[in-house]
DOMI-404470 format. One record per residue (C-alpha): x, z, y. Coordinates in steps of 0.2 Angstrom, whole numbers, padded with zeros to 4 digits, m for minus. Each point is the difference from the previous one (the first is absolute). Layout:
R, x, z, y
R, X, Z, Y
...
//
This chain:
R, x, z, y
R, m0207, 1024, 1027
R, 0012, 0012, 0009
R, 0006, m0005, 0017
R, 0018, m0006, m0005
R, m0009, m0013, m0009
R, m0013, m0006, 0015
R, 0015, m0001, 0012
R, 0011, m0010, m0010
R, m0014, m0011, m0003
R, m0007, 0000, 0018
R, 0017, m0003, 0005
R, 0006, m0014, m0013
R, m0014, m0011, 0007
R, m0008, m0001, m0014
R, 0014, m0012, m0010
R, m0011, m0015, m0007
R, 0008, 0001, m0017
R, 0018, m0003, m0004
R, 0010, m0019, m0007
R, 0007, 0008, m0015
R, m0010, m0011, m0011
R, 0004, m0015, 0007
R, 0020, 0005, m0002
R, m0004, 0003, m0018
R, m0002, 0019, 0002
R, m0014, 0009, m0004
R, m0002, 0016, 0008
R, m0003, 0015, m0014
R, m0009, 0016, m0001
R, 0006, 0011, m0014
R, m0012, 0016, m0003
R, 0008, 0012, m0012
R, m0012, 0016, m0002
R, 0007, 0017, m0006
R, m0007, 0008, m0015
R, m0015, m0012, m0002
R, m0003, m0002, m0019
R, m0004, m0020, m0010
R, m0018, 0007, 0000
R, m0003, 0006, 0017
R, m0011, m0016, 0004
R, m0015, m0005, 0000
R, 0003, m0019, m0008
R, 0009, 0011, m0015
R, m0016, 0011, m0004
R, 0001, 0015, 0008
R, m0015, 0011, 0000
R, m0002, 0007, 0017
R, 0014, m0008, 0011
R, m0007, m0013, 0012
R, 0014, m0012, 0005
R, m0008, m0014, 0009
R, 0015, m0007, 0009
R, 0011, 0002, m0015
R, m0014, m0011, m0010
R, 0000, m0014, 0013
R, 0019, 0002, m0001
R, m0001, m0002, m0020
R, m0013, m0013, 0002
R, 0011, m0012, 0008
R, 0016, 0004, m0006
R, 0013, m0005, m0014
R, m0001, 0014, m0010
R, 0015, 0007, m0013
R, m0008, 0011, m0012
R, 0013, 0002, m0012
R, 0012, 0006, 0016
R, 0011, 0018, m0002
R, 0009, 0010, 0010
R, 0011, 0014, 0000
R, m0007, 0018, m0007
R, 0002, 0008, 0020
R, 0001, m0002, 0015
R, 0018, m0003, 0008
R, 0005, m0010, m0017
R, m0014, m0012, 0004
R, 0006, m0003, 0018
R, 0018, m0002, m0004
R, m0004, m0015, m0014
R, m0014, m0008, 0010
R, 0013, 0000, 0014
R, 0014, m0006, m0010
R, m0006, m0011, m0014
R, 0012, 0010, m0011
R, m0006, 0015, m0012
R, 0000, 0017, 0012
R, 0015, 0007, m0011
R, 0012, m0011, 0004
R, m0003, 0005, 0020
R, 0001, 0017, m0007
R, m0019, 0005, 0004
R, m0003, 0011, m0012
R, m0012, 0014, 0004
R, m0010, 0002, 0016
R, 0011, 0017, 0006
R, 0015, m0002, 0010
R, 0012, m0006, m0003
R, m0005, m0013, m0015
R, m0013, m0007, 0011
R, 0015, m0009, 0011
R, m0002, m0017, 0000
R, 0020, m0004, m0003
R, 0009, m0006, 0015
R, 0006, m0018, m0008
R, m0017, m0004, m0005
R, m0008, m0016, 0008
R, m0018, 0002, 0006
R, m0015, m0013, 0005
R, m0001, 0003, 0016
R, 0018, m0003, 0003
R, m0002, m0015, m0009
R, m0014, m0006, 0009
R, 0007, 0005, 0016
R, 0015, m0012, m0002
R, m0013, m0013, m0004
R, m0008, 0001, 0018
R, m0015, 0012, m0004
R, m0006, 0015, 0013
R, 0002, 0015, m0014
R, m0010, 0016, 0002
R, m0002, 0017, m0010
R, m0014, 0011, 0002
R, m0003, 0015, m0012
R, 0006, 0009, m0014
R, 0020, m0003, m0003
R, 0005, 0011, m0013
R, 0019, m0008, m0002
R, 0011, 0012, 0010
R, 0005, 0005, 0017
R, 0006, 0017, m0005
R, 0019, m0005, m0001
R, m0001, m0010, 0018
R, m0010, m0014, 0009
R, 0007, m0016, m0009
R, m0011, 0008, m0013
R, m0016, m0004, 0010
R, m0010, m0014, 0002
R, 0006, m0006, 0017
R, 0017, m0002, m0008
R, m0007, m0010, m0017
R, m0008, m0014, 0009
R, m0012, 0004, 0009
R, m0001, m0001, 0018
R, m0017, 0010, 0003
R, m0003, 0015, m0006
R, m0013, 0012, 0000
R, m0003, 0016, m0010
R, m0005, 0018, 0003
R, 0007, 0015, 0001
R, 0001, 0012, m0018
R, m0009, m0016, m0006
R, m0015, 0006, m0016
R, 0001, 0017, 0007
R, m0009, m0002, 0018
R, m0016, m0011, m0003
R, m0011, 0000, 0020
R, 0010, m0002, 0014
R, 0017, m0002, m0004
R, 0017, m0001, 0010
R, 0004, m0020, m0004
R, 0018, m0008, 0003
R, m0002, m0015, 0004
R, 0018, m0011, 0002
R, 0006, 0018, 0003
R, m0010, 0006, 0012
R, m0012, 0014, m0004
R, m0017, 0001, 0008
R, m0017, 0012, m0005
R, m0011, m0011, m0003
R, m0021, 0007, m0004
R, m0008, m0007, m0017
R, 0002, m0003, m0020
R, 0017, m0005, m0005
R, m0006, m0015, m0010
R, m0010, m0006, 0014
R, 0013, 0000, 0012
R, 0013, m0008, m0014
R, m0012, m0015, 0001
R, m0001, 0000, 0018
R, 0021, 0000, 0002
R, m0001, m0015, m0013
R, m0012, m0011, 0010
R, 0013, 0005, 0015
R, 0012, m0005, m0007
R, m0005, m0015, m0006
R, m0006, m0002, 0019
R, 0016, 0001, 0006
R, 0008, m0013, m0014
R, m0006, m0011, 0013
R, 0007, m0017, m0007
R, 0009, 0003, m0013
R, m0005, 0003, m0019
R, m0003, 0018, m0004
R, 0002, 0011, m0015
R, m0010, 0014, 0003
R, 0005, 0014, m0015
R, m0014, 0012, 0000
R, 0001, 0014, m0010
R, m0014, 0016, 0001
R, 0003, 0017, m0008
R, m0018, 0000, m0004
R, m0007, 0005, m0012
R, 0017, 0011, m0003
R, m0004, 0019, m0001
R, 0000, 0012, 0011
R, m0018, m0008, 0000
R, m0009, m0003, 0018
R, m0013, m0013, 0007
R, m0012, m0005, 0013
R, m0015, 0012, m0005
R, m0012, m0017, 0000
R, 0012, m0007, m0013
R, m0002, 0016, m0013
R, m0018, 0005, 0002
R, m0008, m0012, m0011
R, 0012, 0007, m0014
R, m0006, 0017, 0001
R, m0009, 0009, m0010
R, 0002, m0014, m0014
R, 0020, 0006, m0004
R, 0010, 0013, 0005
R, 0006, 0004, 0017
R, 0016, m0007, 0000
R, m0005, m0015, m0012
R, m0013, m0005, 0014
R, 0014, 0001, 0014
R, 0011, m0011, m0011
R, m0015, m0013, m0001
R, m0002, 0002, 0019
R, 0018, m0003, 0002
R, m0003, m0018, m0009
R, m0014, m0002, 0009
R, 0009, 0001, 0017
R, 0012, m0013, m0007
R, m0014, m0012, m0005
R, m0007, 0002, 0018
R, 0016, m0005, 0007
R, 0006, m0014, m0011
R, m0017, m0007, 0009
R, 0005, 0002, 0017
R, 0017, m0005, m0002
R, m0006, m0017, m0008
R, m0013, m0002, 0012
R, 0013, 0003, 0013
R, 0010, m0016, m0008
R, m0017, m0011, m0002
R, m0005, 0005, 0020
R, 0018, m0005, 0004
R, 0000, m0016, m0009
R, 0014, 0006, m0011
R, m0007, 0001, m0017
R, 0004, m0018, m0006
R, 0018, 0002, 0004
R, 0001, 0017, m0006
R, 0003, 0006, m0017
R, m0007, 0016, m0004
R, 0005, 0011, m0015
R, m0007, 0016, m0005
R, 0007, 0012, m0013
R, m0001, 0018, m0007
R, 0018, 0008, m0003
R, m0004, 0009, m0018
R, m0011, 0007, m0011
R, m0016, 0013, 0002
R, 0002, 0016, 0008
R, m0015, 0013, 0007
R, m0013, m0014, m0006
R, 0007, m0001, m0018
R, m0015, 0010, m0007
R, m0015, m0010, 0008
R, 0006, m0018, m0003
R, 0016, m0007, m0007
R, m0005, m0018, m0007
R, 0000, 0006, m0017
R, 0020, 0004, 0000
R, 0012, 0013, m0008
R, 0011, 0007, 0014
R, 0001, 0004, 0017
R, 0015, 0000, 0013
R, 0013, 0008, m0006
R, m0001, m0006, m0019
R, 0006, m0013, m0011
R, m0019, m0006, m0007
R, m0009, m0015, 0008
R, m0008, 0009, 0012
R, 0017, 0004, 0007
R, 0004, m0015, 0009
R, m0012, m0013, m0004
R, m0007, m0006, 0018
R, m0009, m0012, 0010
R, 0008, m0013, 0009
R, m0011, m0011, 0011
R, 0008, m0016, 0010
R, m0011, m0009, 0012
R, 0003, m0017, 0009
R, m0013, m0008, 0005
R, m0001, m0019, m0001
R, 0015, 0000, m0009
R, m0005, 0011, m0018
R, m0014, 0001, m0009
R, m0008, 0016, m0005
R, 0004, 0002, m0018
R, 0005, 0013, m0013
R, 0016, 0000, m0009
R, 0008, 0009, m0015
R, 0018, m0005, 0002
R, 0011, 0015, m0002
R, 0005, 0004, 0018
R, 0007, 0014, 0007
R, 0007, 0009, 0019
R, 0016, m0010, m0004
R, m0007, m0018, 0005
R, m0006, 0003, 0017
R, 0018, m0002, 0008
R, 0002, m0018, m0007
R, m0017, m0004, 0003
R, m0001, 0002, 0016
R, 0016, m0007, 0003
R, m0005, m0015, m0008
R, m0015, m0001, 0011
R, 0008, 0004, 0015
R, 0012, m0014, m0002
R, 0015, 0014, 0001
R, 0014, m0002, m0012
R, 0007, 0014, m0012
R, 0017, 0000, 0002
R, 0010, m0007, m0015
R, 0011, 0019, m0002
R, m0019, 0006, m0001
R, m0006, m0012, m0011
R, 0004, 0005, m0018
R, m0003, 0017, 0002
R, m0020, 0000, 0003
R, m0009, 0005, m0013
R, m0018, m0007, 0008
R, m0005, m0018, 0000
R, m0010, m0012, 0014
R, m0019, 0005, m0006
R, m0001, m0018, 0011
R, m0006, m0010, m0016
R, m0012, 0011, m0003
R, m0007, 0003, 0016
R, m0001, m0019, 0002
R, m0006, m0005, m0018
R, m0018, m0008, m0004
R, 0004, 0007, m0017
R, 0006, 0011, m0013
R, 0019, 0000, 0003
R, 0012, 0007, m0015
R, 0014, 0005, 0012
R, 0013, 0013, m0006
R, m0009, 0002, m0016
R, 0015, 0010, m0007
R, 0002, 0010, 0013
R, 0005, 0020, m0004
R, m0005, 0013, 0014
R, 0010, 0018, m0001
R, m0008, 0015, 0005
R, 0006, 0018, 0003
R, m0009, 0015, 0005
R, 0019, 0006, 0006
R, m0005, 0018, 0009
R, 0009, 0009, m0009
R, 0012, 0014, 0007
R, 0016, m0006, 0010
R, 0014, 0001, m0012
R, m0009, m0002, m0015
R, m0002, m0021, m0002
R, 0009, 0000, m0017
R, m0013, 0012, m0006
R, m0013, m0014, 0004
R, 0003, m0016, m0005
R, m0016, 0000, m0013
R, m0011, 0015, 0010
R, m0015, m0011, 0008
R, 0007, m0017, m0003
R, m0010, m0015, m0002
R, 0004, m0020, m0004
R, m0013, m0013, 0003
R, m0003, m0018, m0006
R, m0015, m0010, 0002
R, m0015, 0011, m0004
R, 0011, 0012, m0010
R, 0008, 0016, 0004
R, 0013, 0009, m0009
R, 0002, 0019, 0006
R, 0009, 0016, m0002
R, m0012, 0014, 0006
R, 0006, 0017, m0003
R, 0016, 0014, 0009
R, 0019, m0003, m0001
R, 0002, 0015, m0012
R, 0014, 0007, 0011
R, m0002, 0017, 0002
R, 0009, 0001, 0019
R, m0015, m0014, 0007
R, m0013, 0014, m0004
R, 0009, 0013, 0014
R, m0005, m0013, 0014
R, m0018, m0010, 0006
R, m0002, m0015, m0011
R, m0012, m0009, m0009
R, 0009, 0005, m0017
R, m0007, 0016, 0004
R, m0018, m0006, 0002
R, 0003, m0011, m0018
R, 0002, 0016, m0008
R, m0013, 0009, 0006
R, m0011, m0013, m0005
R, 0009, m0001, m0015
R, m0005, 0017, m0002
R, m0019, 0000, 0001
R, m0003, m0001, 0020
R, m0013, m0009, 0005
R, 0006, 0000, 0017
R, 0013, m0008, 0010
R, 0004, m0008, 0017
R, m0015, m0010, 0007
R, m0011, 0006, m0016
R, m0009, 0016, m0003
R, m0008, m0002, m0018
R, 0007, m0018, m0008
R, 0021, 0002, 0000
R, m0002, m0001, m0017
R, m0005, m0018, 0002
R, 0009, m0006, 0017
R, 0016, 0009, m0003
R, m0001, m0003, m0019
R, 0016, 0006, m0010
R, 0006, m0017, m0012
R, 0012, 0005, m0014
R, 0018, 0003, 0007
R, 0009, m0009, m0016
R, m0005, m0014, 0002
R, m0009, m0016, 0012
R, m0020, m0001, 0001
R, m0007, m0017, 0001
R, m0017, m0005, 0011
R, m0009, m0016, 0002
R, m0005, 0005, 0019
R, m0012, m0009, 0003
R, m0011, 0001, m0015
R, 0004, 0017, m0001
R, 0001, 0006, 0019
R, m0003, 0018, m0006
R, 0016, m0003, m0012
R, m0011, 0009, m0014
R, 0009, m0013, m0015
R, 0018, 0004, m0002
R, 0005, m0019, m0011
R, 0018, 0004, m0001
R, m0002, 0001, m0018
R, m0008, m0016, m0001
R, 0014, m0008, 0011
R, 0017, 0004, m0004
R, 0007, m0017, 0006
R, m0007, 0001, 0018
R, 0005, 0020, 0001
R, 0017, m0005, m0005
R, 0002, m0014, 0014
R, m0007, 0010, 0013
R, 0010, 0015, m0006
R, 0016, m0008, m0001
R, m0005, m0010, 0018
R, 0000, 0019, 0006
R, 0014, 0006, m0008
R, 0011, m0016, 0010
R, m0007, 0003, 0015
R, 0003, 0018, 0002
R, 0019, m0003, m0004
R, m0003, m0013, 0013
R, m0007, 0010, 0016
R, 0005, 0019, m0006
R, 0016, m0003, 0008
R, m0005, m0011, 0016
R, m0014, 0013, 0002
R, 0013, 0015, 0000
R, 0011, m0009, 0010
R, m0014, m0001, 0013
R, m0002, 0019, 0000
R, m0016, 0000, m0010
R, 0005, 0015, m0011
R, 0006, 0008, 0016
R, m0005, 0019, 0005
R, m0004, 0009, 0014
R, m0009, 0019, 0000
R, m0015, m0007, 0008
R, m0005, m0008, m0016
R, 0002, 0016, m0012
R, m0015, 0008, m0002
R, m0007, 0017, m0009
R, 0000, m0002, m0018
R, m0017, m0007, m0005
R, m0005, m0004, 0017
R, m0011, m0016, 0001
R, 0003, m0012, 0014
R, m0009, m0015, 0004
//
């Protein structure tokens, strides 16, 4: 614990819990980790991870295992925020500027913060700031903030701003995330808090406590092991942080959420849970993630397969928090209150016609048109219906873009971003005429192409797409999604991340 935490605590007298509970608000702690893949967890069968806090976490949580998010980063954060799908915020890439949060949009935190809750952001941002301050977090909601300066880049010891003042401050960068949360959360005092925590671990560059990487070495390669020990250093600290709320007689008022942002990354080659894809693509490995919700006393630890997704945390912890949506807001979510689920003895049907629309979307600014079918997917229930394969414009191949790595791939490569030997599997090329058809979770690896045998459901989900594309293309331009600036043109062929 660094000393900004142990004077805030010294100082706050030790606050003996909060009322939020008793007014009908639960506090919430909302853990969103960067990079971490579905299968970097001990409770999902990884071979040599050891997450012993996760586990416990699992153990006693409601846990959604049929829950998507976006393919990367900033297009996660910006539907997770919003309840609406990232393009219509115009978050389409995670380069500047398409990684702006849109101005109009209605987040969360501010919803919650009209609703009487104490909000605070720690971590990882990754929705503009670049084109002024009412970008940032401290002008979306939140009224304590804390980050750190050049954010993934700098890992021990980092400059931190915290409500705008900088100060050094000695340590890992995770660590001292999880000690700015527990002061903030000190320092709600008596009010409900939401408390947005989100790590850049495990996010390359790659960096950990040496104790967190050392029992990986040797057994994988160097920056495999570091990625391992970056998760390791999360495990370890979604245990103090927990222990923190139980020793503070929190934890039965507090509803604690912990979820990954997307798909595999540097780990893809040791454990993936059996799934095609990583970050970045439009297979199940893409943005299948866990999604853990615990309340203790109040839900009972339970699996469920309900199709769920990023876009549901807005109006389920509205509806928890006893905050209203407001009615211009209303109709034009696109998530659903998970509540019947959370609180269900049983199987729930729930949404059972529900369609989720994914888009891979990095392609080079100007060039949207060109991909409306490039690394598209559509999903319904246990199926998924994809489009894996480049745009086919010639100008996309003069700029960085994943259209570029398809073709490689296309071509023979058996490497690609985040895999040195299996692109061929991970980054697999699906026929560019027409859709590809998947039962995911029979067929995690997506090995069994049954669009032959399905024309009825390819045809639904098909023309599902086709109207919903016609539907945000133009709300997604409008919100500067297509827009360009030089930093995001690349040399041709360049890979980025």
């Amino acid at each position: 614990m660094n000393i900004f935490t142990f004077l805030s605590i010294l100082f706050s007298g030790l606050l003996v819990g909060n009322t939020s509970l008793a007014d009908g608000k639960p506090n919430i702690l909302f853990i969103l980790t960067d990079d971490q893949g579905y299968g970097d967890l001990g409770r999902h069968g990884h071979p040599l991870l050891k997450t012993p806090h996760l586990d416990k976490l699992f153990d006693q949580s409601v846990r959604f295992d049929n829950f998507y998010v976006s393919p990367s980063c900033s297009p996660t954060r910006a539907a997770l925020l919003t309840g609406r799908h990232e393009f219509r915020s115009g978050v389409t890439h995670t380069q500047q500027p398409r990684e702006h949060l849109h101005i109009d949009a209605t987040t969360i935190p501010q919803l919650l913060k009209d609703g009487g809750y104490s909000t605070g952001f720690i971590g990882k941002w990754h929705l503009g700031g670049h084109k002024g301050k009412e970008y940032t977090p401290r002008f979306r909601g939140f009224d304590w903030t804390s980050t750190n300066s050049r954010g993934p880049f700098v890992h021990f010891d980092p400059l931190m701003i915290r409500n705008g003042k900088r100060e050094k401050v000695e340590g890992f960068r995770e660590d001292i995330f999880f000690d700015d949360a527990m002061t903030f959360i000190e320092q709600s005092g008596e009010k409900p808090f939401f408390c947005y925590l989100s790590t850049y671990s495990p996010h390359a560059p790659l960096d950990a406590p040496e104790h967190n990487i050392a029992p990986f070495r040797g057994k994988v390669a160097d920056t495999q092991a570091t990625y391992l020990g970056m998760v390791a250093n999360l495990d370890e600290n979604v245990g103090r942080i927990l222990k923190f709320l139980e020793d503070r007689d929190l934890a039965k008022d507090t509803i604690a959420v912990f979820m990954n942002d997307n798909g595999q990354t540097e780990g893809l080659e040791v454990y993936n849970a059996g799934m095609r894809g990583c970050k970045c693509t439009i297979w199940e490995g893409g943005c299948r993630a866990m999604s853990l919700w615990r309340w203790p006393d109040h839900w009972k630890p339970k699996k469920v397969d309900n199709l769920t997704a990023h876009l549901d945390v807005l109006p389920t912890l509205c509806d928890l928090a006893g905050v209203d949506i407001p009615e211009t807001l209303q109709p034009k979510l696109e998530g659903f209150t998970l509540r019947p689920l959370l609180e269900a003895d049983s199987p729930q049907k729930w949404h059972a016609d529900r369609i989720l629309f994914h888009h891979v979307a990095r392609w080079p600014s100007g060039h949207a048109t060109a991909h409306k079918y490039a690394m598209a997917g559509v999903r319904q229930g246990n199926l998924l219906l994809l489009r894996s394969h480049s745009c086919g414009d010639p100008g996309c191949m003069k700029f960085s873009s994943q259209c570029v790595t398809l073709d490689l791939v296309k071509n023979g490569s058996r490497k690609a971003t985040y895999t040195n030997d299996d692109a061929q599997f991970h980054w697999g090329v699906s026929p560019a005429d027409r859709w590809s058809l998947y039962h995911s979770k029979e067929d995690p690896g997506c090995q069994n192409d049954i669009a032959g045998s399905n024309p009825e459901i390819v045809k639904k989900l098909s023309d599902a797409y086709e109207q919903w594309w016609k539907d945000i293309y133009p709300e997604m331009i409008a919100a500067d999604g297509d827009a360009g600036e030089p930093l995001l043109r690349g040399a041709p062929g360049k890979r980025r991340k």
